[in-house]
C-alpha positions in Angstrom: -138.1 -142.8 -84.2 -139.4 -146.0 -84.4 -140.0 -147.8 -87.4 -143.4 -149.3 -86.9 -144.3 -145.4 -86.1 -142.8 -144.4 -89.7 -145.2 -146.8 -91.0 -148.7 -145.2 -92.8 -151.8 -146.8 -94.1 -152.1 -147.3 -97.4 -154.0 -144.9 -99.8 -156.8 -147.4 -100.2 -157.5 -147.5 -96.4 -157.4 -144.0 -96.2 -159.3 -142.9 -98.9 -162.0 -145.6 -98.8 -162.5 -144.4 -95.2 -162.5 -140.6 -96.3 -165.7 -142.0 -98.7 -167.2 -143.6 -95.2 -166.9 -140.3 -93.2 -168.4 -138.5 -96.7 -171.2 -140.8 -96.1 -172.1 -140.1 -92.7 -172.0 -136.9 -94.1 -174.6 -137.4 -96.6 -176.6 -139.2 -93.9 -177.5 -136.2 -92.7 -176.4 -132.6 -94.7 -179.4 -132.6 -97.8 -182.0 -133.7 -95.0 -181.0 -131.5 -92.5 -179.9 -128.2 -94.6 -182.6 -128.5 -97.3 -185.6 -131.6 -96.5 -186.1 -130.7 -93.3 -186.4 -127.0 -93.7 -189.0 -128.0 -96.3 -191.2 -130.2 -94.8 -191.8 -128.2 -92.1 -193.0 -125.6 -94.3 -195.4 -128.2 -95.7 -196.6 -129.0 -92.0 -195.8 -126.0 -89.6 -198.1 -123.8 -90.6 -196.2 -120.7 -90.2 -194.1 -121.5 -87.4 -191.5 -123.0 -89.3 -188.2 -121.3 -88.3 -189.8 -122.2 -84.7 -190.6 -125.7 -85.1 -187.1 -125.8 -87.0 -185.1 -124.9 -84.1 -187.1 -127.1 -81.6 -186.1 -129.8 -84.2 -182.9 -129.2 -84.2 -182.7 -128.5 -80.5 -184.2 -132.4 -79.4 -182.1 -133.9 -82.1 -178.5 -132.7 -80.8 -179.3 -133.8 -77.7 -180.3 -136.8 -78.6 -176.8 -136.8 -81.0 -174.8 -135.9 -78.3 -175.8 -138.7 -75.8 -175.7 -141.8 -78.0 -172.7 -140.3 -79.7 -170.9 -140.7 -76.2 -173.2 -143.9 -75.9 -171.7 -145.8 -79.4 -168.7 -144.9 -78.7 -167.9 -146.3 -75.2 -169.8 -149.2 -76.6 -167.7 -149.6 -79.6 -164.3 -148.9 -77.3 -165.9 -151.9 -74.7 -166.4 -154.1 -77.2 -163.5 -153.5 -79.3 -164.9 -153.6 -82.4 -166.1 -150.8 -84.6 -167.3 -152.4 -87.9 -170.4 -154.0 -86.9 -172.0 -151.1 -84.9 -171.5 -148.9 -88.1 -173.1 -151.3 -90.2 -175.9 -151.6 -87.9 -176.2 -147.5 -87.5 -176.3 -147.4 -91.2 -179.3 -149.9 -91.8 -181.3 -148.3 -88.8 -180.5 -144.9 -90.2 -181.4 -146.0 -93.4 -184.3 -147.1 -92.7 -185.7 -144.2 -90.2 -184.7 -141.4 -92.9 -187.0 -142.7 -95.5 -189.7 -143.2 -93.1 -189.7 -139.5 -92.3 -192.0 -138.8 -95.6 -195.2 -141.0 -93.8 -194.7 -138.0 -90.7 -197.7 -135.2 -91.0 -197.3 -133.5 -87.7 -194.3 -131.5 -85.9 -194.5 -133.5 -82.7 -194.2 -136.4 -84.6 -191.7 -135.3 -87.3 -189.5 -134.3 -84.1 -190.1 -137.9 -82.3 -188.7 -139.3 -85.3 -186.0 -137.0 -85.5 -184.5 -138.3 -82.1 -184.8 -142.0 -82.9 -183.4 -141.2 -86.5 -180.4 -139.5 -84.4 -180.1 -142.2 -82.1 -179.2 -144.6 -85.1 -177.5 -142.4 -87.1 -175.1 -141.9 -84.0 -174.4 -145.6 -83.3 -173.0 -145.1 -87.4 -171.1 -142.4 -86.9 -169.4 -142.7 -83.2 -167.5 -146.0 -84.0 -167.0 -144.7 -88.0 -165.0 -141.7 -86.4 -162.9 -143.7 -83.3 -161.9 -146.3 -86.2 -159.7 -143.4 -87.7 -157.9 -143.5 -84.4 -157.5 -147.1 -84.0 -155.5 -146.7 -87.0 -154.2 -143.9 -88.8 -150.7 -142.6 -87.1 -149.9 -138.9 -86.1 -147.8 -138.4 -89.4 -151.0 -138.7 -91.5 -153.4 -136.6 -89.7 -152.8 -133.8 -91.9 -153.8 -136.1 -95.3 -156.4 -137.5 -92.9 -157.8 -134.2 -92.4 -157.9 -132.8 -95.7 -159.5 -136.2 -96.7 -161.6 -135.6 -94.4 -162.6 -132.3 -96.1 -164.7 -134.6 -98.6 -167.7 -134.9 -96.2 -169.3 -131.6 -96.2 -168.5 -131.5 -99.8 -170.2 -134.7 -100.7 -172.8 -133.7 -98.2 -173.6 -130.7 -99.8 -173.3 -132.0 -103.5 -175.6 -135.1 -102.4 -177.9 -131.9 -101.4 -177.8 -130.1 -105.0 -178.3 -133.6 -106.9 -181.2 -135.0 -104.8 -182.7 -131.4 -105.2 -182.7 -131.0 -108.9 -185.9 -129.8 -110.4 -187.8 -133.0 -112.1 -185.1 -135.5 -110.5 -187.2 -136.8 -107.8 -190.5 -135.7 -105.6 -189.7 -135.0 -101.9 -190.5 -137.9 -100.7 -188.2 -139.9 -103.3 -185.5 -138.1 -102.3 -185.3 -139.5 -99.0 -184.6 -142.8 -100.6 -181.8 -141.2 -102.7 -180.1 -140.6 -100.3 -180.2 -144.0 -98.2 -179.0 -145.3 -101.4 -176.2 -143.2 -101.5 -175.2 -143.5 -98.0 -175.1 -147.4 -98.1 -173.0 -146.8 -101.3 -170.6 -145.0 -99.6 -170.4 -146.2 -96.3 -170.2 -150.4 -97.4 -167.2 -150.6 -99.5 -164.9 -149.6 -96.5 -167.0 -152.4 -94.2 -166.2 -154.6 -96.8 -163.2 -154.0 -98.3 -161.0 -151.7 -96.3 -158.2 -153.4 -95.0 -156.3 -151.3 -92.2 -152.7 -151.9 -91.8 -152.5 -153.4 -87.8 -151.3 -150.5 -85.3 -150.8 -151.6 -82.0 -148.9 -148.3 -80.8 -152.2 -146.4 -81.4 -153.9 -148.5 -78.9 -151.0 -149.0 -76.3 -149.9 -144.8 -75.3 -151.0 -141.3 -76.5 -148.6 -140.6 -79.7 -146.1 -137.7 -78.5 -147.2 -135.5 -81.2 -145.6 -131.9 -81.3 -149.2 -130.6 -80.6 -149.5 -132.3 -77.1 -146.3 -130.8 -75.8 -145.9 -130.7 -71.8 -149.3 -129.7 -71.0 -151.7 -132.3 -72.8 -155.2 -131.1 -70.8 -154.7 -127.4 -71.7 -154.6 -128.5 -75.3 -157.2 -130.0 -75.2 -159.4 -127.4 -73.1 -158.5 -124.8 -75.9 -159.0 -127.4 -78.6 -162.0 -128.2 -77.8 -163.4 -124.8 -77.0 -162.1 -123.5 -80.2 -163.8 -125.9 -82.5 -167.3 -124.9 -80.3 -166.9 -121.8 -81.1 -166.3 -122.3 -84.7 -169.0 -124.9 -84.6 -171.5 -122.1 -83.6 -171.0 -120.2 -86.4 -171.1 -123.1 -88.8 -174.5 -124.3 -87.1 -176.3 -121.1 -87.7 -175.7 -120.9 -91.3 -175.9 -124.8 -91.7 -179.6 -124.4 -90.5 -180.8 -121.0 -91.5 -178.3 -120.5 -95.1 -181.6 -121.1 -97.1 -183.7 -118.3 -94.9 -181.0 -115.8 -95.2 -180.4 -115.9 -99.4 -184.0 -116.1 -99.8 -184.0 -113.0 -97.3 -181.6 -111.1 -99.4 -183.2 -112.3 -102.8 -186.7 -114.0 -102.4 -186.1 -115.3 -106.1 -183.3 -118.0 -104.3 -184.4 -121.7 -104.6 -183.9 -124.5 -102.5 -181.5 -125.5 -105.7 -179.6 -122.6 -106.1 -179.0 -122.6 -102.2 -177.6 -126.1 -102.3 -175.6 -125.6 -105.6 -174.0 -122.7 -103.5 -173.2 -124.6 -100.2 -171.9 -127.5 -102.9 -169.5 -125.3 -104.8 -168.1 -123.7 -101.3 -167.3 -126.8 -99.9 -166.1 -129.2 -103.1 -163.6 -126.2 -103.7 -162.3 -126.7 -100.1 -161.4 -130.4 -100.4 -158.2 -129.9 -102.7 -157.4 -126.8 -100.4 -157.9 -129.0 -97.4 -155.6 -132.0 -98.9 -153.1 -129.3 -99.8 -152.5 -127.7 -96.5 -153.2 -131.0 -94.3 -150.1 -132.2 -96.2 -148.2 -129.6 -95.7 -148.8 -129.3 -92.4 -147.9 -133.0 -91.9 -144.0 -132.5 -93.9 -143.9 -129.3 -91.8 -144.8 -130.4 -88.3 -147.6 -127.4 -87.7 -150.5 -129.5 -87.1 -152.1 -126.5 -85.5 -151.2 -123.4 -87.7 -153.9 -123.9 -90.5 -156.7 -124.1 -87.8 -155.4 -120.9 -86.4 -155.4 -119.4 -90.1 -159.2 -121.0 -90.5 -160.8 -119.5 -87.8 -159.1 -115.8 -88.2 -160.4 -116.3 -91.9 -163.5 -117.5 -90.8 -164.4 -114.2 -88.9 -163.4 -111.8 -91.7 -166.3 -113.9 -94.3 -168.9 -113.5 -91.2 -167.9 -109.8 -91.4 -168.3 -109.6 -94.9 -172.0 -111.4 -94.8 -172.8 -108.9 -92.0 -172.6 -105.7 -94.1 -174.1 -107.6 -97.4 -176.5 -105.3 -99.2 -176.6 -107.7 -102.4 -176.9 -111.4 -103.3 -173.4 -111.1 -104.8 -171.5 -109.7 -101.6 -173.3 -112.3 -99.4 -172.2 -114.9 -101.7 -168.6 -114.1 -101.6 -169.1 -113.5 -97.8 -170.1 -116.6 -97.7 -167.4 -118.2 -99.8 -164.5 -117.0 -97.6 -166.4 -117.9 -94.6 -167.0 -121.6 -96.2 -163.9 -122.2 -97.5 -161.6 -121.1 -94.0 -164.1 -122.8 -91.7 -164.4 -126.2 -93.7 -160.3 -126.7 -93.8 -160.4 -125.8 -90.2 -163.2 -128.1 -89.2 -161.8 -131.0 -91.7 -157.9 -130.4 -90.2 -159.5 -130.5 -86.5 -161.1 -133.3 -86.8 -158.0 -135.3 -87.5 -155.1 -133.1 -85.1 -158.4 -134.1 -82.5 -157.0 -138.0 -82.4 -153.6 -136.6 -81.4 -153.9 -134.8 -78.7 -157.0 -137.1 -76.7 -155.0 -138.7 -74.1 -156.0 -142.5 -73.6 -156.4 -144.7 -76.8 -158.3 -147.3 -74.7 -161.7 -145.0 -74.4 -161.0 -143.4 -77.8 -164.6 -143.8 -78.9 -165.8 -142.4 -75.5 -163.7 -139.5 -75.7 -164.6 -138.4 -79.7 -167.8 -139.0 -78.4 -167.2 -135.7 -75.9 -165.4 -134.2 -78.7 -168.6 -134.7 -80.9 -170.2 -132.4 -78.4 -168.1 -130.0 -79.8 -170.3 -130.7 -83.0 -174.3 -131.2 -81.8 -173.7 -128.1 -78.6 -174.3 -125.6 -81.4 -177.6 -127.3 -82.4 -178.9 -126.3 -78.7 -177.4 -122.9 -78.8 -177.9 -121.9 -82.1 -181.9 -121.3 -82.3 -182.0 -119.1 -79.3 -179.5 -117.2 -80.5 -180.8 -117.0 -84.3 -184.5 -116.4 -82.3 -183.6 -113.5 -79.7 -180.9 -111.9 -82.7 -182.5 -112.3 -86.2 -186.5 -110.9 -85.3 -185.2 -108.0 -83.7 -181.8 -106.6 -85.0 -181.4 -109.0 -88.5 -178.7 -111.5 -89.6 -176.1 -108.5 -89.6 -176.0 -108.8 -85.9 -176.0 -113.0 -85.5 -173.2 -112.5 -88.2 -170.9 -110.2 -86.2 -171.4 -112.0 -82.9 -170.6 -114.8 -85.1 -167.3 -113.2 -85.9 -166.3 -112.3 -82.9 -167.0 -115.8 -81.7 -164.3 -116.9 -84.6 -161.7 -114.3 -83.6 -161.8 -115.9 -80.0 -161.6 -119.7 -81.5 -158.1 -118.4 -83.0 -156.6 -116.5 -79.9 -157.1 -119.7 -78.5 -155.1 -121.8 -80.9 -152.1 -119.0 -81.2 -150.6 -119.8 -78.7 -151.0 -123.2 -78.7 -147.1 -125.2 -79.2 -146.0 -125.3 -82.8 -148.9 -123.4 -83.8 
């Protein structure tokens, strides 16, 4: 092997980048999970879990195409830094104009164009991890990665505390916290140079001899978990305060931040040991099989306390498979040269769900309850690991 491929980025790159990604993260998790849901019970009049899902339904579309857009932009110009920095200052600026919205149609127009910015962040932000880190440090890269829902979710619980902040203030919170977390790696993250990245494909034991099937069932896989994590990301509040109409924004956000903060170190752990043991794919095999039991679990929930756990073993398997994904994603995509192009389809992998989700929550929830979402959930999950199984070196 050679030596310039032994080489790793330092620990500063890696975790000031890790803070970036957490960033993106809190770009959009409190506003999304908790804000949004909010405000449109301020405005919707009664149609909120409606006007929710068409909000959420125009604003993945509009995430998957500029995602795909940013990043064949960024890979054409071959430079990453400068489109995240402008993402971040147009995404900044968008999210805390959404308190001056009064009406859906408008709150979902601004939705888009907040998307649209927010994407020309977060494409290049996710292709720079490519440019640079090497296949034996996707494993620490993924359970670094691991810090953005966590972050995400704890940036939800702090902006929400009771007497911290009125709504609207908490949309500036959180621009302040983004640009907080995103600028130190602009300006101070310093990436070792790695030219093999950008030359050939690393021969990673994941690729093996059939690189497109890997990447068929890697990418169908995530999907699949993705729908699952989409429902709950959208409708967690509407299902505890369903179970226990006592539940507060607060307590809903504390929960989602406990879940996920508890997965980072998990996540570190195992993407380590999956980089020392050369089975890049066997924790995202164990994640999704996990991931279908907690759905199980949630689906026969009589009580606030066997939902909770439900949802703890559902959190915890599903956010150290999404993290470790994200990261064993750079090694198997097959042409460094339209990396950002490529995540970009990956990404779709991410915002799909958002169009899928609502119809499902909207024929399923009115007519049979969460118990059935939950179990086609599951079974959704159980397919996402058959496909990974048997996968090489699972």
């Amino acid at each position: 092997m050679p030596e310039d491929f032994k080489q790793g980025q330092p620990a500063r790159f890696l975790w000031l980048y890790a803070l970036a990604a957490a960033g993106g993260a809190v770009a959009y998790v409190p506003f999304l999970t908790i804000m949004l849901p909010l405000r449109m019970n301020d405005i919707a009049e009664g149609q909120e879990i409606q006007s929710l899902a068409y909000a959420a339904f125009a604003g993945a579309i509009a995430a998957s195409l500029t995602n795909i857009a940013f990043g064949w932009i960024s890979d054409r110009t071959g430079v990453r830094r400068p489109w995240i920095a402008g993402g971040l200052v147009l995404s900044s600026l968008l999210l805390v104009s959404m308190q001056f919205v009064q009406t859906v149609p408008a709150l979902v127009a601004m939705i888009v164009i907040w998307q649209c910015a927010l994407n020309m962040m977060l494409a290049p932000l996710a292709a720079w991890a490519g440019d640079c880190v090497p296949d034996h440090q996707k494993g620490l890269l993924g359970g670094l990665l691991a810090l953005s829902p966590a972050l995400g979710a704890l940036s939800g619980a702090l902006v929400t505390v009771p007497g911290l902040a009125a709504q609207d203030t908490r949309l500036v919170l959180v621009a302040i916290l983004v640009a907080l977390m995103v600028g130190p790696a602009l300006l101070f993250a310093r990436p070792l140079p790695m030219p093999q990245l950008m030359q050939k494909p690393e021969t990673g034991e994941a690729v093996a001899s059939q690189p497109h099937t890997t990447v068929a069932r890697m990418w169908l896989a995530r999907l699949l978990v993705q729908i699952a994590e989409a429902a709950l990301f959208a409708f967690l509040l509407f299902w505890f305060i369903a179970i226990d109409e006592t539940t507060t924004d607060n307590d809903t956000a504390t929960i989602f931040s406990l879940v996920l903060g508890i997965s980072v170190p998990l996540a570190m752990f195992v993407g380590r040991w999956s980089d020392r043991s050369q089975r890049p794919i066997l924790p995202l095999v164990l994640g999704s099989g996990v991931g279908s039991i907690g759905l199980l679990i949630m689906a026969f929930s009589d009580s606030m306390a066997v939902a909770v756990v439900g949802y703890v073993v559902f959190g915890l398997s599903t956010s150290i498979f999404l993290a470790l994904h994200s990261s064993q994603t750079l090694r198997v995509l097959p042409r460094p040269r339209t990396r950002g192009r490529d995540l970009g389809l990956f990404n779709l992998t991410n915002t799909v769900p958002s169009l899928i989700m609502p119809w499902l929550t909207l024929a399923l929830v009115p007519v049979f309850g969460f118990a059935a979402l939950f179990m086609l959930l599951a079974a959704l999950c159980m397919i996402a690991c058959v496909l990974l199984i048997t996968l090489p070196r699972a």
